[in-house]
N, C-alpha and C positions, 0 to 999 in steps of 0.2 A: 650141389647147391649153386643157384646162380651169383656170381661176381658182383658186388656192389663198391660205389667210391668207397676209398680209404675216411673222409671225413663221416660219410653213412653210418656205416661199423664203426667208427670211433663211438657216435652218438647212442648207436645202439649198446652200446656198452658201457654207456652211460658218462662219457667224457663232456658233459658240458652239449652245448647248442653244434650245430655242425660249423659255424663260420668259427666257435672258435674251435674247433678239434681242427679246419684247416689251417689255423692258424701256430699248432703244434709241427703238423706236419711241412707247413716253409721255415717254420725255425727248425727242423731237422730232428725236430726230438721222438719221434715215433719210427720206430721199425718191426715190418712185417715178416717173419719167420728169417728174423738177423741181418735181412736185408735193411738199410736207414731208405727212406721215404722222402722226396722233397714236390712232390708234385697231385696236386690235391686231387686232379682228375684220374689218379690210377684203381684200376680195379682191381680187389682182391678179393679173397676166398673170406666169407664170414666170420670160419670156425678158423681162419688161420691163428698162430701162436703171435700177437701182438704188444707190442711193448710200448710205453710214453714213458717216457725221459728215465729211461732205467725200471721201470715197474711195470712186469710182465701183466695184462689187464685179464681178467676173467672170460672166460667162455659166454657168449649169447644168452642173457639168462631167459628161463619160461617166463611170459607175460605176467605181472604179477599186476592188484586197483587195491587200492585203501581210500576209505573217504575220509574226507576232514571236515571239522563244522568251523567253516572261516566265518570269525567275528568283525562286527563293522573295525573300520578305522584300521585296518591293515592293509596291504596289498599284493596282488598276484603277478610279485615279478621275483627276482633271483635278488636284487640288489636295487635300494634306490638312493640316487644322491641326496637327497635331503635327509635321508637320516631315518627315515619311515619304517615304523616296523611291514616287513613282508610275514608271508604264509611260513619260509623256512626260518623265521625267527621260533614259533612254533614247533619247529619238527625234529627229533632226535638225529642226532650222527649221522645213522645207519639210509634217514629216507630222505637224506641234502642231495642226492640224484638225484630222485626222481622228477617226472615231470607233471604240469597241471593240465588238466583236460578244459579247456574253455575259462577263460578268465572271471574274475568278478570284480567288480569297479572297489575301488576304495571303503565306502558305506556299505556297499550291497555284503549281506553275510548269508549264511546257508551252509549248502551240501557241493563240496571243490573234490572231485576226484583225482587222484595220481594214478601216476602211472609208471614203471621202468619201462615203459616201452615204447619205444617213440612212434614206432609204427601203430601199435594202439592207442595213440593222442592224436594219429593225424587222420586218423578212421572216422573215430569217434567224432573228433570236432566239424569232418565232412559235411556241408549241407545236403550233399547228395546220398549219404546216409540215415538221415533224417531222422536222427535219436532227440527224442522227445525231452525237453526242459521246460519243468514248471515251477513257476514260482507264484509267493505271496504278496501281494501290493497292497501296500495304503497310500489310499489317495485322498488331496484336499478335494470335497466336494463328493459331488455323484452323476453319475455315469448317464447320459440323456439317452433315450430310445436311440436315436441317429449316430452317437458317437459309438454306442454301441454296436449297429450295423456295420459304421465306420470300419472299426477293429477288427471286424470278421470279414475284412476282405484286403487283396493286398494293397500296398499306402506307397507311395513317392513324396520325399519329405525331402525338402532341397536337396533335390536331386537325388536322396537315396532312397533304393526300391525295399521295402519292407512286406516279406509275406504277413499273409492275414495271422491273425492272434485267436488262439482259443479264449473265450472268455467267460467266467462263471462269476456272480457277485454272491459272495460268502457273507458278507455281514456290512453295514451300515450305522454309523452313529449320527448327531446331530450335524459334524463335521465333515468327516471323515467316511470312505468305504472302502473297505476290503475285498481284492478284487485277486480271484485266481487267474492266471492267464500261462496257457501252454503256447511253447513256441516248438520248432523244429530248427531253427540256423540260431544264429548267437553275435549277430553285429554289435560293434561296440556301443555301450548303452542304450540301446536298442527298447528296451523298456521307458525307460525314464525319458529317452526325445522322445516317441511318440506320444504319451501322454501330455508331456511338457506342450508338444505339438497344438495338442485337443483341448488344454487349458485347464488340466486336471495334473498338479505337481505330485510328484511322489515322494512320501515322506518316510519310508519306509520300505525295502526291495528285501526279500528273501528266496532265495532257491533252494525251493524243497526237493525236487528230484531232479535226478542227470539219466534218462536210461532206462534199466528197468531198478533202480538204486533208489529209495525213498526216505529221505531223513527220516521221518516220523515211525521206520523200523529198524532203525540203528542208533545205541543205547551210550549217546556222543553229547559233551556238552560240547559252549564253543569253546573254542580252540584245542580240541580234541583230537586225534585219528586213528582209525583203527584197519585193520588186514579186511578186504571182502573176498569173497569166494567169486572169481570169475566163471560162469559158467560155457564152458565148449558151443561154440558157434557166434560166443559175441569178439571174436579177434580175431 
């Protein structure tokens, strides 16, 4: 098996982000088959026998995805200074590893995938892998033939380039319309500016699906998570 950094293998095993797993190994606290560690750039063996601060860590585990229905008003980070509930204020003991596949803004709720595997969060979230996310929008207003064309082609929006938007209108009130739209990348708010853009606010953001993974057949409320079955050739 090919040699990866010691901070790598750390993350793959679930020690936190890699800046701080290097930061275990300049304080000295990590060693590799008994040997101590102080230099972030060394390469070792994956399945070697490793230890942080006295606690010999687990073997390489199999890829493992659970979905969660993150609810508005939380956030998709490990920790935040204001006090804010995150996604792992939600989650048992056992899944405060793992990692999240593609963020969701504070409001926006849905379908949030995990993962123990870091290398299947950085696949995933790949543009050039081009895993399919859709979600549910309400918007003030309704959608003009043009802004529509707009959407389905790709956009430059001060200065950021935005592929085109799949676009379907699901329903319409006097106000308001519900609007599906697939995407394939996942830039930060990415939905909400381009409409904000178009002059159509969104008052409402849900992701339904990450994948071939679709809320509406997983039996989750919010703040729920449950184990999926990976199937062989998506990792």
């Amino acid at each position: 098996m090919k040699k990866e950094k010691i901070a790598k293998v750390l993350a793959h095993r679930g020690i936190g982000s890699r800046r701080g797993a290097e930061g275990l190994v300049r304080a000295g606290k990590v060693t590799v088959n008994g040997q101590r560690m102080d230099n972030v750039a060394e390469l070792v063996d994956p399945e070697a026998i490793i230890t942080v601060e006295g606690r010999t860590l687990p073997p390489t585990e199999t890829p493992r995805l659970w979905a969660f229905y993150k609810p508005d008003g939380c956030l998709t980070t490990r920790h935040d200074p204001e006090g804010r509930p995150t996604l792992y204020d939600y989650l048992p003991s056992s899944l405060q590893q793992t990692h999240y596949i593609g963020r969701l803004d504070y409001t926006t709720e849905g379908l949030l995938l995990l993962t123990n595997s870091p290398t299947l969060k950085k696949t995933w979230e790949d543009p050039k892998t081009a895993m399919i996310r859709r979600y549910r929008v309400r918007l003030w207003g309704h959608l003009s033939d043009a802004d529509k064309r707009t959407l389905t082609r790709p956009m430059v929006i001060q200065g950021m380039r935005y592929q085109a938007f799949g676009i379907a209108i699901e329903r319409e009130t006097a106000e308001h319309s519900w609007v599906c739209v697939t995407l394939t990348e996942g830039k930060n708010r990415e939905i909400r500016r381009v409409f904000d853009y178009l002059g159509y606010p969104v008052t409402r953001l849900i992701r339904t699906a990450y994948g071939p993974y679709h809320l509406a057949d997983l039996p989750l409320k919010k703040g729920e998570v449950m184990e999926l079955t990976l199937t062989e050739g998506t990792f």
